[in-house]
NUSE-548179 format. One record per residue (C-alpha): residue number from 1; y negated, x negated, z. Coordinates in nm, 3 decimals. Each point is the difference from the previous one (the first is absolute). Layout:
BEGIN
[rec NUM,[Y,X,Z]]
...
end
This chain:
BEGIN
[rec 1,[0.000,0.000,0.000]]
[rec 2,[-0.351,-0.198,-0.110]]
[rec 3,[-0.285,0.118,-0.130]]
[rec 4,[0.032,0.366,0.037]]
[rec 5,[-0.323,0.217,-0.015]]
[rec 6,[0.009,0.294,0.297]]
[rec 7,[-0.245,0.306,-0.032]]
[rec 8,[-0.036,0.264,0.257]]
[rec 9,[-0.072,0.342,-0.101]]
[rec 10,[-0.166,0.238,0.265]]
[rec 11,[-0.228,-0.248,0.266]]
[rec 12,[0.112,0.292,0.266]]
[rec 13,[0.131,-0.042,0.327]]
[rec 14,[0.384,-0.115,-0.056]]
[rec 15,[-0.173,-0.246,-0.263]]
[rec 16,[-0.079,-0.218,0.312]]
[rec 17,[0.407,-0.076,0.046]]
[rec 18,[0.027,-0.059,-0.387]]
[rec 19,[-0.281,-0.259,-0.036]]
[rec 20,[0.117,-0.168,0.340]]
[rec 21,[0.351,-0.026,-0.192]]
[rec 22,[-0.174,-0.132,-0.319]]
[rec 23,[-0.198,-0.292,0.186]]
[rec 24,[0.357,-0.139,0.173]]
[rec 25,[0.194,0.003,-0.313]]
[rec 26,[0.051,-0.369,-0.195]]
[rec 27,[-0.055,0.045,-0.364]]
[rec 28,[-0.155,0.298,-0.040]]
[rec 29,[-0.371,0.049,0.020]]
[rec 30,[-0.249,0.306,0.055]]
[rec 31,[-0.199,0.080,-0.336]]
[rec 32,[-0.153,0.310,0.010]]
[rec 33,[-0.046,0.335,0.230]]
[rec 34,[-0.060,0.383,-0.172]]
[rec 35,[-0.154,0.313,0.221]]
[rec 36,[-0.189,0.253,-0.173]]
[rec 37,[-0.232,0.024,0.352]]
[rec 38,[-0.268,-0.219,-0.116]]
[rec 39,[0.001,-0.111,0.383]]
[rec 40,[0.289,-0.077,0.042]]
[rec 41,[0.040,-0.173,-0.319]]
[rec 42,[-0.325,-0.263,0.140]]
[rec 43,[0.152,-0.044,0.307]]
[rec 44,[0.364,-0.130,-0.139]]
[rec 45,[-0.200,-0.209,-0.260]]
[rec 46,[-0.202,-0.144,0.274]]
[rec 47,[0.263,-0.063,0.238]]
[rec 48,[0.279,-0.170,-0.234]]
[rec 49,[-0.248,-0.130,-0.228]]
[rec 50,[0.170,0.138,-0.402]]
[rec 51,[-0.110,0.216,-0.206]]
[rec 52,[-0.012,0.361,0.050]]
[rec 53,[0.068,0.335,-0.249]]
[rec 54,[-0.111,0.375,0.061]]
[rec 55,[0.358,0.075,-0.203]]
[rec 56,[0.346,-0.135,-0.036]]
[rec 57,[0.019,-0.014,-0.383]]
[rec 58,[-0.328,-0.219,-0.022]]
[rec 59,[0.140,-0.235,0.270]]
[rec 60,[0.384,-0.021,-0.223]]
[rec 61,[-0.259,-0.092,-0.317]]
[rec 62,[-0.221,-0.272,0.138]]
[rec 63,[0.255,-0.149,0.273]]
[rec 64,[0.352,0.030,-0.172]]
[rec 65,[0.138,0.001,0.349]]
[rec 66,[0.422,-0.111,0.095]]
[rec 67,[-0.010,0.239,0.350]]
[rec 68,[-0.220,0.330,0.042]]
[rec 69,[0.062,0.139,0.343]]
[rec 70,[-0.091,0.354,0.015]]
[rec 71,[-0.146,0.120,0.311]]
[rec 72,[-0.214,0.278,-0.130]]
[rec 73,[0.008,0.401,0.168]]
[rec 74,[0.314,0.121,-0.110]]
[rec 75,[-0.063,0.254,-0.302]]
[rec 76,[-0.103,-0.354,-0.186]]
[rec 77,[0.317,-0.201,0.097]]
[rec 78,[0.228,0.103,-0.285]]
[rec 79,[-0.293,0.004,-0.295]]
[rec 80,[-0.111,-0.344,0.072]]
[rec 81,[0.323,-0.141,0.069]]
[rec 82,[0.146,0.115,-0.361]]
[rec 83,[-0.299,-0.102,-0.176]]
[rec 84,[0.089,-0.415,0.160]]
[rec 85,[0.373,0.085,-0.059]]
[rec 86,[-0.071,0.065,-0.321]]
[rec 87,[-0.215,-0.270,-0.082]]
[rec 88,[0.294,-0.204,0.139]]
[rec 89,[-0.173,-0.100,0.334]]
[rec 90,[0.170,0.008,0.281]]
[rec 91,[-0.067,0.250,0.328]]
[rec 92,[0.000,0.044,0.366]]
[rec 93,[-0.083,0.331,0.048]]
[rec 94,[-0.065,0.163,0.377]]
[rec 95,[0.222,0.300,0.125]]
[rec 96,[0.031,0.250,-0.131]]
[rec 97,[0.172,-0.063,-0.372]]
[rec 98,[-0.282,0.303,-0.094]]
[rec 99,[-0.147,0.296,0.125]]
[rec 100,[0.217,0.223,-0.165]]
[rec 101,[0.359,0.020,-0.152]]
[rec 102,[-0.115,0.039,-0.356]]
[rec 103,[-0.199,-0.292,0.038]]
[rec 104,[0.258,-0.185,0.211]]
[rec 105,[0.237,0.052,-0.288]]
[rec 106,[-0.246,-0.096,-0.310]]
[rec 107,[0.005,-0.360,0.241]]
[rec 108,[0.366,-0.051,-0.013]]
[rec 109,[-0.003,0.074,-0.356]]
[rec 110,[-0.278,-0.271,-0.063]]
[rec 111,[0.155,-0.250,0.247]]
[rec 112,[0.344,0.054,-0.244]]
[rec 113,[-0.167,-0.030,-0.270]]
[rec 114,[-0.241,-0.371,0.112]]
[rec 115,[0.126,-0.379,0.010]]
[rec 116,[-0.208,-0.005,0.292]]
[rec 117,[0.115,0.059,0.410]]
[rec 118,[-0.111,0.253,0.204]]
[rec 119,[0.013,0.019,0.401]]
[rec 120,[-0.084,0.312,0.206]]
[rec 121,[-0.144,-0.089,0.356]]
[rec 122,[0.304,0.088,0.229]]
[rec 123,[-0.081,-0.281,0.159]]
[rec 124,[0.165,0.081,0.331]]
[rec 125,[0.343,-0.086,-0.185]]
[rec 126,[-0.081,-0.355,0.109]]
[rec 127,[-0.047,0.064,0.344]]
[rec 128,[0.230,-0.206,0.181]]
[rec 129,[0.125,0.306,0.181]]
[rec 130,[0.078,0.167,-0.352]]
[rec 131,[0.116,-0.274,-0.119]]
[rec 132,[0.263,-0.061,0.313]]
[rec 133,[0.127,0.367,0.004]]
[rec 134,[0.050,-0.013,-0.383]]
[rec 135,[0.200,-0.310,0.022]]
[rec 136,[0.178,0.160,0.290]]
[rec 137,[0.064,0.326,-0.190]]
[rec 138,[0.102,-0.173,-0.299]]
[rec 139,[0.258,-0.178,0.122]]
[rec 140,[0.204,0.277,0.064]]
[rec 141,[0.063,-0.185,0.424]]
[rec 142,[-0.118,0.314,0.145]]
[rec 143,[0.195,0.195,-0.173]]
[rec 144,[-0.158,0.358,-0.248]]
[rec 145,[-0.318,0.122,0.120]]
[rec 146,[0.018,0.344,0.163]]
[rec 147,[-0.346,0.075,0.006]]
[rec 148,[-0.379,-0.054,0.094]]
[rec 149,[-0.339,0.119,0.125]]
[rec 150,[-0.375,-0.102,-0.048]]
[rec 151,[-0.319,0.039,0.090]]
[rec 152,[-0.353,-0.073,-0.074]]
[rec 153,[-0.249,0.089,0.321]]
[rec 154,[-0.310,-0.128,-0.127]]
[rec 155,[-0.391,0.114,0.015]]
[rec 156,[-0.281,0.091,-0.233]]
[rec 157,[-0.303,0.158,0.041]]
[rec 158,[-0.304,0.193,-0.214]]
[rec 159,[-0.175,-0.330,-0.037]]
[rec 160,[0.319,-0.185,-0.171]]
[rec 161,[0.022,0.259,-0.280]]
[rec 162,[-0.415,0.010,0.031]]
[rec 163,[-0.015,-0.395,-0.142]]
[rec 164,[0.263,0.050,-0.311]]
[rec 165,[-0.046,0.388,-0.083]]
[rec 166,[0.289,-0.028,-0.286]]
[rec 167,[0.261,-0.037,0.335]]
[rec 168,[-0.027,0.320,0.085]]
[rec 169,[0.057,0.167,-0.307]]
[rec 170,[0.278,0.112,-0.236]]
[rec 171,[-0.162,-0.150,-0.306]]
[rec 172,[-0.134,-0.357,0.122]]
[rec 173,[0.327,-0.044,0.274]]
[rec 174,[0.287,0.220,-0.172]]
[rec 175,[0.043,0.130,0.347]]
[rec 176,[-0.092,-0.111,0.384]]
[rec 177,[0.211,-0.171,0.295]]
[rec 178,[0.343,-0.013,-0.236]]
[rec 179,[-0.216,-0.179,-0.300]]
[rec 180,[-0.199,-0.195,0.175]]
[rec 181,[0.212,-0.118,0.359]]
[rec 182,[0.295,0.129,0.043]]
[rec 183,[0.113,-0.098,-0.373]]
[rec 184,[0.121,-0.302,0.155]]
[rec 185,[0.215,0.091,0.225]]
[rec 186,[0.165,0.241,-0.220]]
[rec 187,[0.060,-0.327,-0.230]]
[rec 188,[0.157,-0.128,0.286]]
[rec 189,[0.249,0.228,0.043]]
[rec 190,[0.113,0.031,-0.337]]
[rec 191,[0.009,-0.330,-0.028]]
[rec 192,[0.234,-0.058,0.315]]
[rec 193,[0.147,0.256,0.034]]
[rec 194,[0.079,0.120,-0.410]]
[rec 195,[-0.157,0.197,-0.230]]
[rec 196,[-0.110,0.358,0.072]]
[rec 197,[0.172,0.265,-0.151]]
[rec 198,[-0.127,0.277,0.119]]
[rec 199,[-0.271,0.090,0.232]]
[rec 200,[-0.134,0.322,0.215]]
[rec 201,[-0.346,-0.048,0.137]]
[rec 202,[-0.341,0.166,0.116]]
[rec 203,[-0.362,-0.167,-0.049]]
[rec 204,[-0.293,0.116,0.176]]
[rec 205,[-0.316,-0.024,0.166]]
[rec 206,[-0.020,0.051,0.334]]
[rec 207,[-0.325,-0.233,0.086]]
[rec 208,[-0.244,-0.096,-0.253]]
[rec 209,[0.005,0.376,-0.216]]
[rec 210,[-0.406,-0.011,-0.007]]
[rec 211,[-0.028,-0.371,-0.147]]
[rec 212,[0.297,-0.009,-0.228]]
[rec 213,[0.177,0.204,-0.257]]
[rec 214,[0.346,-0.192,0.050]]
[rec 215,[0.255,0.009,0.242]]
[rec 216,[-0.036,-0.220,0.330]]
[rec 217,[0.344,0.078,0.142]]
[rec 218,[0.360,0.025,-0.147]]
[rec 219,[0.362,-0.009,0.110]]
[rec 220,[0.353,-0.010,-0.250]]
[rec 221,[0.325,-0.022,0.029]]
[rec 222,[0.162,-0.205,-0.246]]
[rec 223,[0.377,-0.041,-0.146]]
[rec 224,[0.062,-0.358,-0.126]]
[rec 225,[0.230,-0.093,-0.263]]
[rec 226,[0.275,-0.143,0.223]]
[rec 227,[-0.050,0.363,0.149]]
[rec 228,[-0.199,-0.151,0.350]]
[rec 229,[-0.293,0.231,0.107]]
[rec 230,[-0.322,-0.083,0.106]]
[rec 231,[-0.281,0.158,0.205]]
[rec 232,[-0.353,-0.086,-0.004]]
[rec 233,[-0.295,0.136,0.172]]
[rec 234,[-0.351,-0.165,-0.095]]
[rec 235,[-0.353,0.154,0.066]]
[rec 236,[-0.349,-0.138,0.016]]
[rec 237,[-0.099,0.172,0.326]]
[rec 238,[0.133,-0.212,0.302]]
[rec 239,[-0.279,-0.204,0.170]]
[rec 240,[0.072,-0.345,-0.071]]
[rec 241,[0.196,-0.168,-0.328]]
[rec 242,[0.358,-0.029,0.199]]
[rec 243,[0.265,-0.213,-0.157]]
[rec 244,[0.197,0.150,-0.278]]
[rec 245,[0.325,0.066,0.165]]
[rec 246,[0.363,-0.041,-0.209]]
[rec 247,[0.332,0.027,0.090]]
[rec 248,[0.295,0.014,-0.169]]
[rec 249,[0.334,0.046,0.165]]
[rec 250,[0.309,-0.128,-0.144]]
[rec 251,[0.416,-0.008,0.078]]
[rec 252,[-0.062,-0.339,0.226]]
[rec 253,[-0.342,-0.026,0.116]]
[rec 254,[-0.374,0.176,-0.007]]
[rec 255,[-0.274,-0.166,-0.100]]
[rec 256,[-0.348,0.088,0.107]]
[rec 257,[-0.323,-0.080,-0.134]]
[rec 258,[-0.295,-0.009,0.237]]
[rec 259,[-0.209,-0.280,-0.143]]
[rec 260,[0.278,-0.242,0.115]]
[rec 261,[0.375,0.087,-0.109]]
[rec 262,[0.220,0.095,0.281]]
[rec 263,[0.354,-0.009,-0.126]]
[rec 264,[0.300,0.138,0.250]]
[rec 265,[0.346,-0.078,-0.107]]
[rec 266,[0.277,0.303,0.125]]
[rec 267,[0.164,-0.332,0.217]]
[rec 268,[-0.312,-0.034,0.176]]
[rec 269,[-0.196,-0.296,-0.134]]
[rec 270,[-0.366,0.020,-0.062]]
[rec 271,[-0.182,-0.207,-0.227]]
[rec 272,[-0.368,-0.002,-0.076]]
[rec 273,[-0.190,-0.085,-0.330]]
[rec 274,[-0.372,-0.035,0.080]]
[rec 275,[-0.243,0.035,-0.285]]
[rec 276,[-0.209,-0.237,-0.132]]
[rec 277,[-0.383,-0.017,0.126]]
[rec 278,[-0.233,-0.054,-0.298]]
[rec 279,[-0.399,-0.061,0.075]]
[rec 280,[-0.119,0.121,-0.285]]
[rec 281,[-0.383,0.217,-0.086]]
[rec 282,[0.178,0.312,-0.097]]
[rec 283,[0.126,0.324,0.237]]
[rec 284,[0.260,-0.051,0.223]]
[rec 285,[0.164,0.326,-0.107]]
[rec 286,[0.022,-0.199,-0.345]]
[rec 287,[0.257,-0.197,0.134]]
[rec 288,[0.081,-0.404,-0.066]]
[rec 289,[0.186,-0.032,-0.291]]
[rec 290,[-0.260,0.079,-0.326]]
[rec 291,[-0.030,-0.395,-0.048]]
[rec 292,[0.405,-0.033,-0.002]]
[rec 293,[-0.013,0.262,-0.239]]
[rec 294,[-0.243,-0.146,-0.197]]
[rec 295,[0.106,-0.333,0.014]]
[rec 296,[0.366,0.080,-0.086]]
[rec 297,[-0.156,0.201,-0.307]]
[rec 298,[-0.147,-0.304,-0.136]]
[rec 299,[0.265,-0.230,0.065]]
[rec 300,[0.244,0.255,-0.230]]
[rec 301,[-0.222,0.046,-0.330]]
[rec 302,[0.217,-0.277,-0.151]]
[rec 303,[0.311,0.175,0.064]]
[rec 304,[0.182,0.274,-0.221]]
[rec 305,[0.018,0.367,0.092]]
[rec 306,[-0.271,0.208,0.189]]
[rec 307,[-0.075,-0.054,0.376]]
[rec 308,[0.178,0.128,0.278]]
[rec 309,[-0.235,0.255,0.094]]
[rec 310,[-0.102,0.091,-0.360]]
[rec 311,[-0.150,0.355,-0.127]]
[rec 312,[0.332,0.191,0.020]]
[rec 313,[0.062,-0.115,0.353]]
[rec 314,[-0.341,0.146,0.067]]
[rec 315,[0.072,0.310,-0.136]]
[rec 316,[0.279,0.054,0.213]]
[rec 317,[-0.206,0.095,0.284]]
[rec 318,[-0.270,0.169,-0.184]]
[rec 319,[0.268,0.229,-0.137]]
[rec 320,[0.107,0.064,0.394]]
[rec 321,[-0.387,0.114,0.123]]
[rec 322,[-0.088,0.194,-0.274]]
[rec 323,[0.327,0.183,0.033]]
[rec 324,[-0.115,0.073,0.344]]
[rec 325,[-0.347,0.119,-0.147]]
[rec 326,[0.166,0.227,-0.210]]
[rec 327,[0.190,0.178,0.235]]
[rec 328,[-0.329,-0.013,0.244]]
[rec 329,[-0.243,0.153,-0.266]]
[rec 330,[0.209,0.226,-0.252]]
[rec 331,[-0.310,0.135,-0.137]]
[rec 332,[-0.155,-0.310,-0.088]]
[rec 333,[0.192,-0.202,-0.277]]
[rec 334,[-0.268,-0.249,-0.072]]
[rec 335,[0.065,-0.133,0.328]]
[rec 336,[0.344,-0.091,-0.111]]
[rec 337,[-0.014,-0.107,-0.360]]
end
């Protein structure tokens, strides 16, 4: 990897982890930043010290960049990233895939059709507590998985969906808490526990009704391909942003997420996994794994075949929390295109 040019699209607030990840990679270099908020756009020129564009297509023209990450509001994620993919530019895009299925699907499509890579921000995969219970699970040692529960007790208030208006709308967010937080952890459990298969769920808004139009609360239960269930239970009301909680309880042992890993063995042993502490300019609700993420991306443009976490991947969830909208909002089939 030398010499690779690195544009961010979207000088938002999850930019900050992307550019951090940028600056500690070896042979690739910043080269230009996109917002269409004139202010923003001054602020990333002035701070990282490249060129700037109002739009994506005049940035691809004049810069000819190897890496676009994508960290625009969400109704822009797929349209930008196909336009790089098709150019043949490669893309990090930030969760979700898109804001609706349609688009979602058009991205796939695109991502089959480029020689570049794409990688959708599930960047919790590579927390070393993921990481540990997928090695664990893979293995087959603990013998099959008989099921799982999550949830997501975390806090948001007027004033959050006050500074980015598009977060709190259908349109600009595809949806609220399941688009926008809790699509993580629902990658999560697909992703350790199998793919859904089916899922029976209610979204809602118990909290926030005269700020947003989307839901701030949701619960499903889910039946997994290896036929495991999972619960989950996420809303944006508690008080403070608790730890996402995960458990998944198999034949020979449970293990339970609660920012470390906790894993009990049926012949008594505990062991304990403790996650990685990363000092870093972003959120802590973010997590500590975007710059593995990103790094890892880099490190596999040379390789054959798409990335791990590539557009179809992505999908996977998105397919799950729209399902959940359309069983939440019958009426309203925009919601769930």
């Amino acid at each position: 990897m030398t010499g690779l040019k690195a544009a961010v699209i979207g000088c938002g607030d999850v930019s900050t982890v992307h550019f951090e990840a940028i600056a500690k990679l070896d042979g690739a270099d910043l080269a230009a930043v996109c917002d269409a908020d004139p202010a923003r756009l001054a602020a990333a020129v002035a701070a990282y010290g490249v060129p700037g564009f109002p739009d994506h297509l005049s940035l691809l023209d004049a810069v000819g960049p190897d890496v676009v990450h994508i960290t625009t509001p969400h109704n822009k994620h797929a349209s930008v990233a196909a336009d790089c993919l098709g150019r043949g530019v490669n893309v990090i895009v930030e969760k979700p895939l898109a804001h609706t299925l349609r688009e979602g699907s058009r991205l796939v499509e695109a991502a089959k059709a480029s020689t570049a890579k794409i990688a959708v921000c599930f960047q919790n995969r590579y927390n070393a507590t993921s990481q540990a219970m997928h090695a664990l699970l893979s293995t087959g040692e603990l013998g099959p998985v008989v099921g799982a529960s999550a949830t997501v007790f975390w806090h948001r208030d007027a004033d959050y969906y006050r500074s980015r208006p598009w977060r709190g709308t259908w349109e600009g967010g595809g949806g609220g808490l399941m688009m926008n937080q809790a699509i993580h952890t629902v990658d999560l459990l697909q992703w350790l526990v199998g793919d859904v298969v089916s899922v029976s769920g209610n979204a809602s808004t118990r909290f926030l009704g005269d700020t947003i139009e989307v839901e701030d609360t949701a619960e499903f239960v889910a039946v997994h391909a290896n036929g495991a269930r999972s619960a989950f239970y996420a809303t944006l009301a508690n008080a403070v942003n608790a730890p996402v909680t995960l458990d998944i309880v198999a034949e020979k042992a449970t293990l339970s997420l609660r920012g470390d890993l906790t894993v009990t063995y049926a012949d008594g042993r505990v062991d304990v996994v403790p996650e990685r502490v990363v000092e870093s300019g972003g959120r802590a609700y973010w997590g500590v794994s975007h710059e593995l993420l990103i790094s890892d991306f880099y490190s596999r443009l040379g390789e054959s075949g798409p990335f791990w976490i590539d557009a179809e991947e992505g999908q996977k969830s998105l397919r799950t929390v729209k399902e959940i909208y359309r069983q939440s909002y019958p009426d309203a089939v925009d919601r769930v295109s």
